[in-house]
C-alpha positions in Angstrom: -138.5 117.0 150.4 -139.9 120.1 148.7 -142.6 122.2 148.7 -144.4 122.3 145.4 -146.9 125.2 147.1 -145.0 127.6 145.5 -144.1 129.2 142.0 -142.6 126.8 139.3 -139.8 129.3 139.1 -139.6 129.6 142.6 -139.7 125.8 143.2 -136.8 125.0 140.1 -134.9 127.5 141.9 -134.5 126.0 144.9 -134.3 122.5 143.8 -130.9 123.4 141.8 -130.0 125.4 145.1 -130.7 122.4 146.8 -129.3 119.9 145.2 -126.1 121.8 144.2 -126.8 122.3 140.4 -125.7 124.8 138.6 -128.1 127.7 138.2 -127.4 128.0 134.8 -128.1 124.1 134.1 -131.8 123.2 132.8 -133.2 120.2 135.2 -136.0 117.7 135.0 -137.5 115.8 136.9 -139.0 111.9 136.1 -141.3 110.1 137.8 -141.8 106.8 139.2 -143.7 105.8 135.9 -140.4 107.0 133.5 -142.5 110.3 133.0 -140.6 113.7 132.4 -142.4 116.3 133.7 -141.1 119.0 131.5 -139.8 121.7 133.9 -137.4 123.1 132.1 -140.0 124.5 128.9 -141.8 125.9 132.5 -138.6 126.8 134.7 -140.1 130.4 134.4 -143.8 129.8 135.0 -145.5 131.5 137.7 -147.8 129.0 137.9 -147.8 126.2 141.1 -145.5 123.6 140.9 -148.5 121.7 142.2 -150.3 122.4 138.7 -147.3 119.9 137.6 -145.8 118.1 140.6 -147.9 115.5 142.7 -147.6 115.6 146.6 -145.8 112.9 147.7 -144.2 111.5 145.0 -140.5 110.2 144.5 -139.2 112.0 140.8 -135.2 111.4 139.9 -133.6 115.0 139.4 -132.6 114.6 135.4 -130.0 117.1 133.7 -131.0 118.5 130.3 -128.4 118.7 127.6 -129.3 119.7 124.5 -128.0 117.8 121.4 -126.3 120.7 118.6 -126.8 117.8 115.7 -130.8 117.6 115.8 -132.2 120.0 118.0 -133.3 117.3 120.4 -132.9 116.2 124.4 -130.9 113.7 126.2 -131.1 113.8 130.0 -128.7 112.6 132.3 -129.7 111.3 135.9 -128.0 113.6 138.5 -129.2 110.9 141.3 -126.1 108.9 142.4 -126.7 105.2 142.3 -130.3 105.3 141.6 -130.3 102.1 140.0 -129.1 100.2 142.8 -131.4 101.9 145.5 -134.7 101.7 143.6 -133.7 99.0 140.7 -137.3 99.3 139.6 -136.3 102.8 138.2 -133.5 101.3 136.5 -135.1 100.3 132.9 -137.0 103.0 133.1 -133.9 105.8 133.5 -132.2 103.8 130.7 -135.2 104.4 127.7 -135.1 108.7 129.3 -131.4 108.9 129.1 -130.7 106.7 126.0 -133.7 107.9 124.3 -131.8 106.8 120.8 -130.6 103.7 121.8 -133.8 101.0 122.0 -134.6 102.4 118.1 -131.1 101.8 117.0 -131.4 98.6 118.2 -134.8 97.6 116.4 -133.1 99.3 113.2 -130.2 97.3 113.5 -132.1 93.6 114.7 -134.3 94.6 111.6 -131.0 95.6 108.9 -130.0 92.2 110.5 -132.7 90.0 109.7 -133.3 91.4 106.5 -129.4 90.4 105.9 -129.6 86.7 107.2 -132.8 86.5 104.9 -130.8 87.7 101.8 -128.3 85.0 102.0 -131.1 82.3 103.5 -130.0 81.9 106.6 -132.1 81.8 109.6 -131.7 83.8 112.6 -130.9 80.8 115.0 -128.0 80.0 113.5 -124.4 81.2 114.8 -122.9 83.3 112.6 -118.8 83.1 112.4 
């Protein structure tokens, strides 16, 4: 439990504190409904954590790496076995942390329709 009473720089600090993360390290948090609330582009706020954070609420402690190829995110869940204690969070850590992956899968199902349509073969059947 934290207080969210308190300074957003005040309240980041003490959650890596707390939860042994490296100071250095930028964290996130997600909600129950697979939002991420975007501390670290506030980590430094002086604004409430309250403005951000709703009382009573479960959020999964996310690590933010950065990706040198395209600028963007990825996030990694620093929660140990969060999948098996609340499996409802499960699908919804998978589309944070693999933000990439459910595109490249639509991009290659398409590529791979497109290519069984080509040759006039229909999806249903077994390729060798």
């Amino acid at each position: 439990m934290f207080n969210i009473n308190c300074k957003l720089i005040h309240f980041v600090h003490n959650l890596k504190e707390r939860c042994g993360v490296d100071l250095k390290d930028c964290v996130d948090l997600m909600n129950c409904n697979g939002t991420v609330m975007n501390l670290e582009t506030k980590q430094f706020s002086v604004d409430l954590a309250s403005s951000l954070l709703a009382e009573r609420q479960h959020y999964v402690l996310l690590q933010v790496c950065r990706s040198d190829n395209n600028g963007g995110q990825k996030y990694i869940s620093l929660v140990h076995n969060v999948s098996q204690r609340h499996p409802e969070l499960k699908e919804l850590l998978r589309k944070v942390c693999n933000p990439g992956q459910e595109r490249d899968e639509k991009v290659r199902g398409r590529i791979r329709r497109k290519g069984l349509a080509r040759h006039g073969w229909s999806q249903n059947v077994c390729q060798p």
